[in-house]
C-alpha positions in Angstrom: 225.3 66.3 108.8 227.9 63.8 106.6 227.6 65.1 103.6 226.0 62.8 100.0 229.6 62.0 99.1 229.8 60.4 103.2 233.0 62.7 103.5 232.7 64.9 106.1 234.3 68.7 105.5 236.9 69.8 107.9 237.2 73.3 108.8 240.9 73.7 109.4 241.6 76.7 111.8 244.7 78.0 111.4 247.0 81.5 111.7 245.7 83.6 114.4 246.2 86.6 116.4 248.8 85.8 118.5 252.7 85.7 118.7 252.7 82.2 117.6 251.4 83.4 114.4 253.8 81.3 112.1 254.0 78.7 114.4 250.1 77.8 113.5 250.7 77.7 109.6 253.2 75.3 110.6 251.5 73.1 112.2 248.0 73.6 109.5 250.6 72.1 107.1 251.4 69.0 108.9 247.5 68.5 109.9 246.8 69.1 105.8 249.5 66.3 104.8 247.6 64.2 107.1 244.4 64.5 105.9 245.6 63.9 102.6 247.4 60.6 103.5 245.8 57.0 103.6 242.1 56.3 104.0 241.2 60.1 105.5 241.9 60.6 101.8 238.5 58.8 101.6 237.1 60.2 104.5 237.1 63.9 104.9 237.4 67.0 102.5 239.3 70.4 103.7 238.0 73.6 104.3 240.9 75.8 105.0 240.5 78.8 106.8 243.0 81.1 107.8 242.4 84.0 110.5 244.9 87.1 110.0 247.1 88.8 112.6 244.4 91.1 112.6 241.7 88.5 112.9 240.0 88.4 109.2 238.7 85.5 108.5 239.9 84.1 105.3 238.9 81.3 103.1 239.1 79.6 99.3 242.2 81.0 97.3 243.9 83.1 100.0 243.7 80.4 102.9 245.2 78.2 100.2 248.0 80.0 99.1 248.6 80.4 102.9 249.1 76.7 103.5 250.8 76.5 100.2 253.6 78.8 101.2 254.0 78.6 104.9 253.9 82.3 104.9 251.8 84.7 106.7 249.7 87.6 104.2 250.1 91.1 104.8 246.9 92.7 106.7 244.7 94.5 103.9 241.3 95.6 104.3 239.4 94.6 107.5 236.4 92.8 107.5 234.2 91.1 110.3 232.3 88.8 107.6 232.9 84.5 108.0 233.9 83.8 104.4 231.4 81.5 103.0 233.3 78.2 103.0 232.2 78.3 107.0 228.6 77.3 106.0 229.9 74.0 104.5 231.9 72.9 107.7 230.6 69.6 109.9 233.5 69.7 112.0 236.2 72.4 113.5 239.9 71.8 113.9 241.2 74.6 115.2 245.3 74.2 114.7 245.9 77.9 116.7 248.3 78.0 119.3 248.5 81.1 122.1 245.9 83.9 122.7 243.2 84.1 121.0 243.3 80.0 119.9 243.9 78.2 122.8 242.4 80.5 125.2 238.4 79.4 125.3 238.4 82.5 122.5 237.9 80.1 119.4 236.8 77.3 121.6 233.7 79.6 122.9 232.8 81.1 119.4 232.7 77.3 117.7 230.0 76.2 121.1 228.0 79.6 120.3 227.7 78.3 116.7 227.0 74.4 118.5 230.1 73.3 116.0 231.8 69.8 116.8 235.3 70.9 117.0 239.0 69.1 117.9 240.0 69.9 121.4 239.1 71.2 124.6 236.5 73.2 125.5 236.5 76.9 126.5 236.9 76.3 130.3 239.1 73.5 130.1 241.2 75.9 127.5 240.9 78.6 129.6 241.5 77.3 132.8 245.1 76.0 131.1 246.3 78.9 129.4 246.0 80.9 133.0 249.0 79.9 134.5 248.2 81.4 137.8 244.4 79.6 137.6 245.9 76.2 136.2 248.4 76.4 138.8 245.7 76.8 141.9 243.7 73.8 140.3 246.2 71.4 139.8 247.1 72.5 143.7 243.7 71.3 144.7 244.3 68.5 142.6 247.5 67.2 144.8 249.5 68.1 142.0 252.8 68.8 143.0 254.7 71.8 141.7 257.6 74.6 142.0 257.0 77.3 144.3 255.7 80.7 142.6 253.6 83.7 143.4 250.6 84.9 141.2 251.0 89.3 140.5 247.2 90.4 139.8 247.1 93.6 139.1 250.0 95.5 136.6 251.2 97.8 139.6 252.6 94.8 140.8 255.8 95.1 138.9 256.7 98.6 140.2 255.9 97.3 143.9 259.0 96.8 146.2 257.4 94.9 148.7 256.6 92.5 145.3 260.4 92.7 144.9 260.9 91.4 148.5 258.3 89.0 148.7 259.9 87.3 145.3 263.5 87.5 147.2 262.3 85.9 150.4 259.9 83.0 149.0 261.5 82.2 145.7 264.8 83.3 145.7 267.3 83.6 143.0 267.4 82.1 139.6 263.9 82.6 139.1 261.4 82.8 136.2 258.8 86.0 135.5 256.3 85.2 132.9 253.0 86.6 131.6 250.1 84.8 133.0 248.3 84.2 129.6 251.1 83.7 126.7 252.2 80.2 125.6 255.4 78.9 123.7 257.6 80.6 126.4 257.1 84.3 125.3 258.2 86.9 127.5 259.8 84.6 130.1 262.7 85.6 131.4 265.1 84.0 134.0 266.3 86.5 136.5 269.3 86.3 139.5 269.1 89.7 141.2 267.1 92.2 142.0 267.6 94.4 138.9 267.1 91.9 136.6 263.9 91.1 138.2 262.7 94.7 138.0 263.3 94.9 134.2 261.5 91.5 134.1 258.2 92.3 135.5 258.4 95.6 133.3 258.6 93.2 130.2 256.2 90.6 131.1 253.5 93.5 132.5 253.4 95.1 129.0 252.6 91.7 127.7 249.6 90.7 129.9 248.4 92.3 133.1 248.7 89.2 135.1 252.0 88.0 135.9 253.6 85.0 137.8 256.9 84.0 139.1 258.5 80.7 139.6 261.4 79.3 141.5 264.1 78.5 139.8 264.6 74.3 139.6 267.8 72.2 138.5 265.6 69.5 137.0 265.5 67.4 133.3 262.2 68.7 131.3 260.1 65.6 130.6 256.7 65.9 128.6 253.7 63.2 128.1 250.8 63.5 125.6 247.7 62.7 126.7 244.3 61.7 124.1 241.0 61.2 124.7 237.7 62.4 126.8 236.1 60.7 129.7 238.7 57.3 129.3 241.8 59.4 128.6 245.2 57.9 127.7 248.9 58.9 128.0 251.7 58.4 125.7 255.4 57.3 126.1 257.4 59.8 128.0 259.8 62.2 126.4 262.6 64.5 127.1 263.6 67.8 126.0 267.7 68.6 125.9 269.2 71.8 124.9 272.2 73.9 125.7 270.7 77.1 125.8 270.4 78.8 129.6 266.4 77.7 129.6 263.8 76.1 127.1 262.7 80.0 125.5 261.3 80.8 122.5 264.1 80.8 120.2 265.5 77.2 121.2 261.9 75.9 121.3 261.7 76.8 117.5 265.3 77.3 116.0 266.2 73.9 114.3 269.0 72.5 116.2 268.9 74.1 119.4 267.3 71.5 121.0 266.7 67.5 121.3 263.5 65.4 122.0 264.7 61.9 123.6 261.5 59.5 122.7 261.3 57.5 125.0 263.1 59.3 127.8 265.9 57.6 129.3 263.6 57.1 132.2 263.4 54.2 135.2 260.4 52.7 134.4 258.8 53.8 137.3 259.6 56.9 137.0 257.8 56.9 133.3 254.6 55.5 135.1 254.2 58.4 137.3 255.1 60.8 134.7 251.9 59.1 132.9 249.9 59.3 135.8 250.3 62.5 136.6 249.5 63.3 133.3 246.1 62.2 133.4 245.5 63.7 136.8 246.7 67.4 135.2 244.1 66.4 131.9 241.0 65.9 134.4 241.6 68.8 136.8 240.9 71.0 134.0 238.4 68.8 132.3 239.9 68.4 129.1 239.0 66.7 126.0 240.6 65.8 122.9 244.3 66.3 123.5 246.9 68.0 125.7 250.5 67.7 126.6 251.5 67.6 130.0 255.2 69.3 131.0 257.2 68.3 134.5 260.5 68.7 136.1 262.3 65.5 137.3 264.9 66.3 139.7 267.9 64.6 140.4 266.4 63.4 144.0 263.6 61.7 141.6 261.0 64.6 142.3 258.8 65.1 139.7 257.2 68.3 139.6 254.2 69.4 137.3 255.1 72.6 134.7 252.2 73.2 133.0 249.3 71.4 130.4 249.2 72.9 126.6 245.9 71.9 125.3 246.9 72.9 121.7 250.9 72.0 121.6 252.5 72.6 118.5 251.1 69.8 115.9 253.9 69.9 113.4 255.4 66.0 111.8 258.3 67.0 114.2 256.1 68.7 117.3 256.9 66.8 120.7 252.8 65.9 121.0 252.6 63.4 117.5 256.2 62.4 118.0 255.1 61.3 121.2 252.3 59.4 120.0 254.1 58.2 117.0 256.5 56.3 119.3 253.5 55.0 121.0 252.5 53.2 118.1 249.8 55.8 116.8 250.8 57.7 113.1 250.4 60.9 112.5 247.5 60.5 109.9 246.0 57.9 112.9 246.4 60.7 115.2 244.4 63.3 113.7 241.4 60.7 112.4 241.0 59.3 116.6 241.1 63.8 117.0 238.5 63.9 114.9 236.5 61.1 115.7 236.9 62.1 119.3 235.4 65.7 118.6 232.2 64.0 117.0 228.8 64.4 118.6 227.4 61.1 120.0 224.9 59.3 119.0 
């Protein structure tokens, strides 16, 4: 219900209990900026919430001082109460990026409660942060992608005939990540056999599903994608950096890498790139928003990565600079997120 005042009170989601922590406050920041900006001044009120590393729920002065300093709060007492500010939500935007926020975790809480909310829903998120699931869809989709192999069951890092089927199939470079973490945490790219032991070590104490990819020389291109049953897809982007491989450090270290807006792209090759895009959104049935990764060899292959359904959502985040250089702002951008996540009539 819109409340007297006809402003309707966000609930903005935001911290988390994932590795990508910091990453969320970062991108609460930019999403409060724009609610503050132009007429959704005049159209919604905040209701920050912050979730701890150790999942309290937080709201009023603490979620405040949260957004105000960019900084995380030290864990304290633990509670399982909602803080009361969750009564006076109409609408969810959950700004949490990894486990636990992009998962179907949040996404299947906020549907229990039957809250509107930004984003997809909990199969949709959950089908994309499973890299090995996602992977098998967008397979039946016509999708195509780099070779990998899906490791079900922890043992399968200590499992020679696992070493041999990775050498034979994939070969060397190749990548070993956890199935279920996002932002490029615990990948690691891997050339012999030793390496790839201490790999699947690594990425097995971070979730019990693993997968491996072949190695591809290829240029990283991304496309945003917004909307729900008549979906749309952005300009196409580029990623550059000089590092061995897009990780964590040169995704979020200022200066370790570039976004090209618009890549330097044939224009055919864009098209496709948007295509494709909208092909990955509906084979996991998503809503709201997502941003669509690909390889783009030098034979003019283009392979599909992966979809983020919650990409990092800061002024300078690849998803609204992609949209800004479509023509949409970011204030513009997170009123159509918000009128997309709005029951119908």
């Amino acid at each position: 219900m819109v409340p007297e005042d006809g402003k309707l009170r966000i609930g903005l989601l935001f911290g988390g209990n994932s590795g990508e922590h910091e990453v969320s406050i970062a991108s609460a920041r930019a999403v409060v900026t724009a609610l503050r900006q132009g007429p959704n001044r005049q159209l919604y009120d905040l209701v920050p919430i912050y979730i701890q590393k150790d999942g309290t729920w937080l709201g009023g002065s603490a979620a405040i001082e949260v957004l105000s300093t960019g900084l995380p709060l030290v864990c304290t007492a633990r509670t399982w109460v909602f803080p009361p500010e969750v009564a006076e939500v109409d609408l969810w935007f959950p700004v949490l990026h990894g486990p636990n926020g992009e998962d179907g975790t949040i996404q299947g809480l906020l549907q229990l409660m039957g809250q509107p909310f930004v984003g997809c829903r909990l199969l949709a998120s959950a089908l994309a942060m499973d890299k090995i699931v996602m992977k098998r869809i967008f397979a039946q989709a016509g999708l195509p992608q780099v070779q990998f192999l899906g490791l079900e069951k922890p043992s399968a890092a200590q499992d020679p005939q696992v070493w041999l089927e990775v050498e034979s199939i994939l070969g060397y470079p190749c990548f070993v990540k956890p199935a279920n973490l996002g932002s490029s945490v615990g990948i690691t790219k891997v050339r012999n056999r030793n390496q790839l032991v201490t790999a699947l070590a690594q990425a097995a104490a971070l979730d019990r599903r693993l997968i491996v990819e072949a190695g591809v020389i290829a240029r990283e291109v991304e496309c945003a994608v917004l909307g729900n049953d008549q979906p749309r897809a952005s300009v196409v982007g580029e990623i550059t950096y000089t590092s061995d491989f897009y990780d964590y450090q040169t995704k979020y270290t200022p200066g370790q890498a570039d976004l090209l807006i618009p890549a330097p792209l044939p224009l055919e090759v864009s098209e496709q790139v948007q295509s494709m895009a909208l092909r990955a959104f509906q084979a996991i049935g998503g809503a709201g928003l997502a941003r669509v990764d690909f390889f783009y060899q030098a034979d003019g292959t283009l392979l599909v990565n992966e979809i983020n359904t919650l990409p990092g959502f800061t002024a300078t985040s690849m998803y609204p600079a992609l949209w800004t250089a479509s023509g949409l702002t970011f204030p513009d951008l997170v009123h159509e997120l918000i009128t997309l996540a709005q029951p119908g009539p």
